[in-house]
N, C-alpha and C positions, 0 to 999 in steps of 0.2 A: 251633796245637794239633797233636798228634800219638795223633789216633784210634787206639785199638788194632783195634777192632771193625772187620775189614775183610773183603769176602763170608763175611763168617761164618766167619773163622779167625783167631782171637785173636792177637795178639802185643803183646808187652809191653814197655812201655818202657823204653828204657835201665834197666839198672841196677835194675829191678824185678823181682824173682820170684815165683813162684803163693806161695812162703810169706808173703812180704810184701802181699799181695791178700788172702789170709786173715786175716793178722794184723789186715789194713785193716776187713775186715767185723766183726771181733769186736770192734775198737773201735767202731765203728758201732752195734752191739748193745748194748752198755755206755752208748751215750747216754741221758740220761733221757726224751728223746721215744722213746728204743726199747723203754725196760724193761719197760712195761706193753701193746705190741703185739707178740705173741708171731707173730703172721700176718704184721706185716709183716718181723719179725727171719728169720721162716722162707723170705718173699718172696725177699728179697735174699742169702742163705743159697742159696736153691735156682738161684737166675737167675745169679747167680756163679760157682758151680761149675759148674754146665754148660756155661758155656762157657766156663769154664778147661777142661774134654773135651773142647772142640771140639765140642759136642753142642748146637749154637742150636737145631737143630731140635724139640728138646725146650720149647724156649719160646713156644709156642702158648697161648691161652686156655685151652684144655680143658685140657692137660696141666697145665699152673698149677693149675686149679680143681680136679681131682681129686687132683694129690698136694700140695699146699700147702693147699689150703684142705678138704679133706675131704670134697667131691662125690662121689656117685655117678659111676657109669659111664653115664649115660643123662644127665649131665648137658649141660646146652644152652646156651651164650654166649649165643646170640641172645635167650634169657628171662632169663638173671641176669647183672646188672652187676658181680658180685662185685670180678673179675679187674680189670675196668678202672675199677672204683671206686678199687680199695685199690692200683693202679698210680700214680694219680695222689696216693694219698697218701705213696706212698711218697716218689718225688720231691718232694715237699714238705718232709718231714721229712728227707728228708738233705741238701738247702739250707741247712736251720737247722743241721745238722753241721758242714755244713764252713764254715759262719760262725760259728762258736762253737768247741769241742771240735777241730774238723779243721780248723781254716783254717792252719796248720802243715804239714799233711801235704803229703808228696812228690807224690803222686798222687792225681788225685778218680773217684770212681766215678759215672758219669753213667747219667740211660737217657733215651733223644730220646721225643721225642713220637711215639704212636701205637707203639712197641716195646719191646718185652721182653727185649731180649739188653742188656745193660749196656757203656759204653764208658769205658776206661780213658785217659785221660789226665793227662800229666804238668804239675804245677799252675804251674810255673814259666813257662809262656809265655803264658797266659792263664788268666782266671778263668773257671772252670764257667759254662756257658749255662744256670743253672737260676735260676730267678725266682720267686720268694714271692710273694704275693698282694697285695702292696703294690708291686712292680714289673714286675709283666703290664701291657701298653699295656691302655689301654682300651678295650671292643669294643660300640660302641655307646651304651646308658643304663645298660649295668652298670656298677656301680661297688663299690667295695673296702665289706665291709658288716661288715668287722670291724672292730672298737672296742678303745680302749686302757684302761685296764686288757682283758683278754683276756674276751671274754662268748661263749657256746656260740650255733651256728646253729643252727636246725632247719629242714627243708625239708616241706612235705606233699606226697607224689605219688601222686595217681589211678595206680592202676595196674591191672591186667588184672579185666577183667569176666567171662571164661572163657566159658561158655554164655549167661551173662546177660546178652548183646547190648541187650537193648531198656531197659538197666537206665543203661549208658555216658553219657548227657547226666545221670540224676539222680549220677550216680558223681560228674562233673568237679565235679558244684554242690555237692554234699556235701564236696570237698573245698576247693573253694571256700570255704564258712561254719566250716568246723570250722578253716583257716588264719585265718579273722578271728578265730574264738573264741580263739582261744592266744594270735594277737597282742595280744590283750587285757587279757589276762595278762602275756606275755613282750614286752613292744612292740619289744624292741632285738633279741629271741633270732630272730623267727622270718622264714623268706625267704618275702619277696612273694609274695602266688598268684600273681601275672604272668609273673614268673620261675620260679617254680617249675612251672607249668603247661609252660610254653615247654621247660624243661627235660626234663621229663617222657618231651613228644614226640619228642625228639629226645636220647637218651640219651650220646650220644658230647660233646652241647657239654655234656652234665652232669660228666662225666668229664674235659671241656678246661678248664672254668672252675670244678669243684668246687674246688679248692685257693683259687683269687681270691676265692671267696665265700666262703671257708675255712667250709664245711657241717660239721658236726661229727655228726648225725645226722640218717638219714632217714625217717622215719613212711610205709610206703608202703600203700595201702590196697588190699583185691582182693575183689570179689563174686564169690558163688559159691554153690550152689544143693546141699542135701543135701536126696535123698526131696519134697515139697512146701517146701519154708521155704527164703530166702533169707536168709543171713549176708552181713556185712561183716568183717570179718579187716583189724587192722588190725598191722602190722610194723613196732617200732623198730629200727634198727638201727646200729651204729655203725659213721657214714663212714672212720674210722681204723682200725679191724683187720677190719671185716665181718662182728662177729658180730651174731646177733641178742639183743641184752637186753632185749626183751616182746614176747610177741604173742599177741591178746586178738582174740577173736572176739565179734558182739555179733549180736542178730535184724535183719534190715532190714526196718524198715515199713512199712505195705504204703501209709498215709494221711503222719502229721504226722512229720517229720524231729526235731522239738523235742529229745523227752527223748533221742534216740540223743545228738545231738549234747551235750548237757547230760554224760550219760555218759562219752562217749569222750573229752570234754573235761579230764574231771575226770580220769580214769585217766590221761591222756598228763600232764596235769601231776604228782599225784603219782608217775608213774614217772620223771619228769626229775627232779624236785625229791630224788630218793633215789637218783641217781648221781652217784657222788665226781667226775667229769669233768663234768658241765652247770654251768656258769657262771650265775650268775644277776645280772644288770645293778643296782645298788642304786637309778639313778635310774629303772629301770623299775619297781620297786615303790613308789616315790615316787606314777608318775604313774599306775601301776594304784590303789595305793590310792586317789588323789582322785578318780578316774573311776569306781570302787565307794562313793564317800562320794555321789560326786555324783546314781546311780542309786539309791542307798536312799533317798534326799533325796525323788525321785518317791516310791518308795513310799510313804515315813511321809507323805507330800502325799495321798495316795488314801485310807490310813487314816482322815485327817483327816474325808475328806469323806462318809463310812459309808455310802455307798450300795452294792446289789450290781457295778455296773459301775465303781466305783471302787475297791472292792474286788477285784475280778479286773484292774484295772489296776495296783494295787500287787503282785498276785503276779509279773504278766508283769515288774516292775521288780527285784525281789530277786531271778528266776529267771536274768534280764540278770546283774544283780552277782554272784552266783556263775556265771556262764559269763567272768566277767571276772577272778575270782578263789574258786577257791573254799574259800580258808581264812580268808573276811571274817565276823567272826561276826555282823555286822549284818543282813546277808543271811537267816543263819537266824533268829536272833530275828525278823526282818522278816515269816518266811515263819511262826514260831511265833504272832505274830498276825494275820495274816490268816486263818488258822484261830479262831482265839479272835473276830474281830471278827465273820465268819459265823455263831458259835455265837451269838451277842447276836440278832446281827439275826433269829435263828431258821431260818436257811435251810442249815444244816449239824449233822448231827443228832450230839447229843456222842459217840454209842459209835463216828462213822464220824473224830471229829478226835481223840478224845484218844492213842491214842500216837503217831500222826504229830505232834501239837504239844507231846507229853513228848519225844521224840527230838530234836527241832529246836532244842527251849528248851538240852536237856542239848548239845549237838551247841555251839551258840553258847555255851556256858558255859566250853568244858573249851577254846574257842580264845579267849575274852577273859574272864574271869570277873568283871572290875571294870569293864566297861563300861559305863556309864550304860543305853545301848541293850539289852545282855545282861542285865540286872536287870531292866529294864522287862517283860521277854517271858517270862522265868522268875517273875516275879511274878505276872504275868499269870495266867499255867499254872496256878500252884500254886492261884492263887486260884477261877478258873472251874472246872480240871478238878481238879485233887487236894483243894479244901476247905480245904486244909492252910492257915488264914490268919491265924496267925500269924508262919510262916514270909513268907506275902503280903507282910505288913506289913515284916515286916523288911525282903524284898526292894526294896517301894516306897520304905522311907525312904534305905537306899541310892544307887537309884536318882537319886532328887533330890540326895541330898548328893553324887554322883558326876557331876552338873549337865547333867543332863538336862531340858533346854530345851523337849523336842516338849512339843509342847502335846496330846498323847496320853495324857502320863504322867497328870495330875490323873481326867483324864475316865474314861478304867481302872478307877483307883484307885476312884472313887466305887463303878462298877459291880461291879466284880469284887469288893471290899471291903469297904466301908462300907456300903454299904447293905445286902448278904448280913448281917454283921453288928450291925447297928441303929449304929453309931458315928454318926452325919449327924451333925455341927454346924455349923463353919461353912463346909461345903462351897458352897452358894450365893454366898458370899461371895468362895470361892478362886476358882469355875468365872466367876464374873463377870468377874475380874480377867484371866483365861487365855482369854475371850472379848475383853476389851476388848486383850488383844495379838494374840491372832489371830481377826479377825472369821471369818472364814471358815473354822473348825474347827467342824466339821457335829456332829461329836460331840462337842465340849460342852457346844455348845447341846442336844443330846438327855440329856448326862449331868446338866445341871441342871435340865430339866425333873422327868427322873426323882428326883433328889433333892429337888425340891417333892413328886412325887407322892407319893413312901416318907414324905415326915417326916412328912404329912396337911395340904398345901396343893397341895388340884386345880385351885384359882382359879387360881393362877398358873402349877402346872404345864399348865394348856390354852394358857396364854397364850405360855410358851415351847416348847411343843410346835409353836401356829400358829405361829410365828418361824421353826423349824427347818422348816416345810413352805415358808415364802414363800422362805426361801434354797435350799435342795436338795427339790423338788417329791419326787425319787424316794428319800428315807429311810423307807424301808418301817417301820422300827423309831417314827417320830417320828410315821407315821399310824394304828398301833397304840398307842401312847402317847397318841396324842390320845383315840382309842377308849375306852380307859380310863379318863384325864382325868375326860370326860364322864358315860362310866357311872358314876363314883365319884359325880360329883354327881347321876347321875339326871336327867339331861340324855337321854333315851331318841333321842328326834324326833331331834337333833343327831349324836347318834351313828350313827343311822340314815342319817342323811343324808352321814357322811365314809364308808359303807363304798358309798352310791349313784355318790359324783363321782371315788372312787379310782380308778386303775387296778389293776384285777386281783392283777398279776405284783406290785406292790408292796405289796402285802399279806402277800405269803408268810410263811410257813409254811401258814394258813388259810385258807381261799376267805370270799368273803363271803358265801356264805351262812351259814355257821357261824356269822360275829358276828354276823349280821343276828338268826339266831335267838336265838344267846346273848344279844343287848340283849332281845329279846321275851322270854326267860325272866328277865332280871334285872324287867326289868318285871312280871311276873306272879309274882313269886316260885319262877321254873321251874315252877309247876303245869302252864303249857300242853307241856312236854316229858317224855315219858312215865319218862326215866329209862332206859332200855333201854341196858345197856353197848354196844351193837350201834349204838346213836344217838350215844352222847357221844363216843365214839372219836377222832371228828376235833376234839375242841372242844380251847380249850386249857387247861394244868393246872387253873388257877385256877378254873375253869367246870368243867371236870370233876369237881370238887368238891365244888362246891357246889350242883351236880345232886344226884350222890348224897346232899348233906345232906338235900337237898329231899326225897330221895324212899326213901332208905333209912339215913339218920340219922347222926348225927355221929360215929361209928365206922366208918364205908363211907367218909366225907369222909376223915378222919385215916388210913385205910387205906391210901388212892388216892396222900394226900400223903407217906407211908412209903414206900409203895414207887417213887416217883420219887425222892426224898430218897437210897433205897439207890442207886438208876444213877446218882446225880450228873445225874439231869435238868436242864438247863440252867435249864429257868423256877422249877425248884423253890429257888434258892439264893435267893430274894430273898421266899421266905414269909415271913418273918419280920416284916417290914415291911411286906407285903403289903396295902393298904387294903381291897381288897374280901374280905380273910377275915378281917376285924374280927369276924363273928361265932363263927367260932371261936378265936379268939386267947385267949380265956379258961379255953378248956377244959383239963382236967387233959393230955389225953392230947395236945393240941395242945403244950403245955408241956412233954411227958416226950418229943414228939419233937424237937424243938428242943433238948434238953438232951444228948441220944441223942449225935445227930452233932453236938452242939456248934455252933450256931448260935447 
């Protein structure tokens, strides 16, 4: 080889002139790897001609980053990589030059490692010392992490904590969780925290081995402290020209790292997934989707089993599936009933679920809208919180004929449904059959009970109420069901005796005292409870009730039950079948409301 680049005073070889170097760079810029990097066309533009002036001195860091890339005058090398980022891309992509478009040409345009004055060499004696990422020796466990057909890298880098020192261990872990999160997502796109940490520290091997790992963007993260509040500020940017395309600041806080991370998750993917350059891997959405089939699989498993603690164990599992993807729409239907299943069991009050579980149901609609899963949760909705049930219905029968399997679906349907509506036939029959495939679906055994207790069999509904306590001790909903059961038959003692051996907490919504008294007032015909709105407050609708009938008459009852009927009060959709308001089921006004909202 014959270096032109010699103490910094160019000379050209044979037969070569500065017009023909020029000419050279503007076919260089004419490359399709150059057309849309305007910084790096300007890079090799400006590092060119200056020392065709004989002017290396000019090719410093700072001087690069202020007149090539746009920097300030206070700008600092030692805090921004820019320069020796987009240096090392540059050399990359003109590898691919001159083994493509320029492997003809007379002469190659080099730059050595760790310098910015370019060297001229005539191509005839040897081949350019420039190496792609698939022919760098290997340096250590790194290894070449680009994939053929071509898929985008991303790197996440902890980067400066500024004042907020004592903040730098939760930084690295934060960036830590939020690289698993994406990989979750992107399994082939994104670079190991191991690596990427390592890298981090030591930002020159990030700039010697960027091209080997062929990084395509980097997410760099920075705390920082405005007035009292700490932010996180998180920076994409792109490895190939250095600019920045997002940066999104979020609160940092101060307890649980959860929903930031949920967040910044979700943002960094839809801002990848909306640039024409990120590459997205086909077999990584193969193996994201099964890894999202496989963690809603837990949820609708927790739904199954209706208690409060399996219920906040199916949220923590669809909250996992969208941090693994979040444009699965089973995830939100997932998470639209777990709101709906809280509403049953009484321990989630409707005016605090219903639009978070209308957005969730709509949310998983408009990303699958034929989904077996997606009809189940929109049905649901419609039917608990908007009444709307004949829309319910349609959605349920879809459902089924879109072959959905959980054994959720039936149990719903009863609740949210058929029984609001009086339809009961042969649902004991269905729920039997959806019991004997899955024994251990806690709520169907509760939704069959219920549907003995609606059609007016309490014999049996106590009998599968006890069933549903001997399999899941803590179905708060099935020792409230029992409650009733009995009171229906006036089984007082018995009644009294399941709010003695319960615990507490599984009781909820009610304390037991409330039923304790409420069984003493159904026994006494509520004479012994004075009526006082001040007293009845905590009881619940059904009892509310029928206090007031007791004591100030079956217009104060049909009142109480209007205006829960108007809020969509949860316990009010199933008056209609309701056993213990047999005594007003007859009445005109009890019938003009039920006609009202269409019950």
């Amino acid at each position: 080889m014959m270096p032109l680049h010699q103490a910094e005073n160019p000379r050209l070889p044979e037969g070569i002139t500065k017009e023909d170097v020029l000419s050279e760079v503007a076919r260089i810029c004419r490359h399709p790897r150059f057309q849309r990097a305007e910084f790096l066309r300007k890079f090799l533009a400006f590092s060119v001609e200056r020392t065709l002036e004989n002017d290396t001195a000019a090719l410093k860091e700072y001087s690069i980053g202020t007149y090539v890339f746009g920097r300030n005058e206070d700008f600092d090398p030692r805090n921004s990589s820019i320069v020796r980022t987009q240096a090392s891309k540059l050399r990359s992509r003109m590898a691919e030059y001159y083994r493509s478009d320029g492997r003809n040409s007379s002469f190659v345009i080099t730059f050595p490692a760790g310098s910015y004055v370019p060297v001229f060499t005539l191509s005839g004696a040897a081949a350019p010392q420039i190496l792609d990422s698939g022919e760098l020796p290997r340096h250590g466990r790194l290894r070449d992490l680009k994939s053929t057909p071509h898929t985008s890298i991303l790197a996440i880098l902890p980067g400066d904590c500024g004042l907020v020192r004592d903040k730098i261990a939760e930084m690295e872990g934060f960036a830590a969780n939020l690289t698993t999160s994406l990989a979750r997502r992107f399994p082939k796109n994104v670079l190991a925290n191991s690596v990427a940490s390592s890298l981090s520290r030591n930002r020159e091997s990030l700039f010697e081995f960027g091209d080997r790992l062929t990084i395509d963007y980097l997410a760099e993260l920075e705390l920082h402290r405005e007035k009292q509040s700490t932010y996180i500020t998180v920076s994409l940017m792109s490895y190939a020209d250095g600019t920045y395309r997002w940066v999104q600041s979020f609160p940092w806080p101060e307890d649980s790292q959860e929903s930031l991370l949920r967040d910044m998750s979700e943002a960094i993917t839809d801002v990848l997934k909306g640039l024409d350059d990120w590459t997205f891997d086909q077999s990584s959405k193969l193996l994201m989707h099964d890894r999202c089939e496989h963690i809603c699989e837990e949820g609708y498993y927790g739904l199954e089993r209706f208690t409060t603690p399996s219920v906040a164990q199916a949220e923590r599992a669809f909250l996992r599936a969208q941090s693994v993807d979040a444009h699965v729409s089973r995830a939100y239907s997932g998470l639209a009933l777990v709101s709906m299943s809280r509403i049953l069991m009484g321990i989630l009050p409707m005016e605090e679920a219903m639009s978070e579980s209308v957005v969730l149901a709509a949310r998983a609609t408009a990303l699958d809208p034929n989904s077996a899963q997606t009809l189940l949760g929109d049905a649901t909705v419609r039917g608990l919180v908007d009444w709307d049930f004949p829309a319910a219905a349609a959605k349920f029968a879809l459902a089924a004929h879109n072959g959905s399997a959980s054994s959720i679906r039936l149990p719903l349907e009863v609740l949210t449904l058929r029984i609001p509506t009086g339809t009961l036939t042969e649902e004991p029959a269905e729920l039997a059959e959806v019991i004997r495939r899955s024994p251990a679906s806690i709520i169907s055994r509760y939704a069959l009970a219920m549907a003995f207790l609606h059609s007016g069999r309490p014999e049996e509904a106590e009998v599968e109420f006890r069933r549903t306590i001997e399999l899941e001790y803590l179905c708060g909903p099935a020792w409230r069901g029992l409650w009733r059961a009995l009171i229906t038959q006036r089984k007082f003692e018995e009644a009294d005796r399941v709010t003695r051996f319960v615990d507490p907490h599984t009781l909820l919504p009610y304390s037991i005292e409330n039923l304790q008294a409420a069984a003493a007032g159904y026994q006494s015909n509520w004479q012994s409870l004075k009526g006082s709105l001040d007293t009845i407050a905590q009881f619940p609708l059904i009892e509310r009730a029928l206090i007031l009938q007791a004591h100030h008459g079956v217009f104060a009852a049909i009142s109480e039950l209007g205006h829960a009927v108007k809020l969509h009060h949860s316990e009010a959709i199933s008056i209609k079948t309701e056993p213990l308001l047999s005594s007003l089921r007859a009445e005109a006004g009890f019938q003009s409301l039920l006609r009202r909202f269409e019950l």
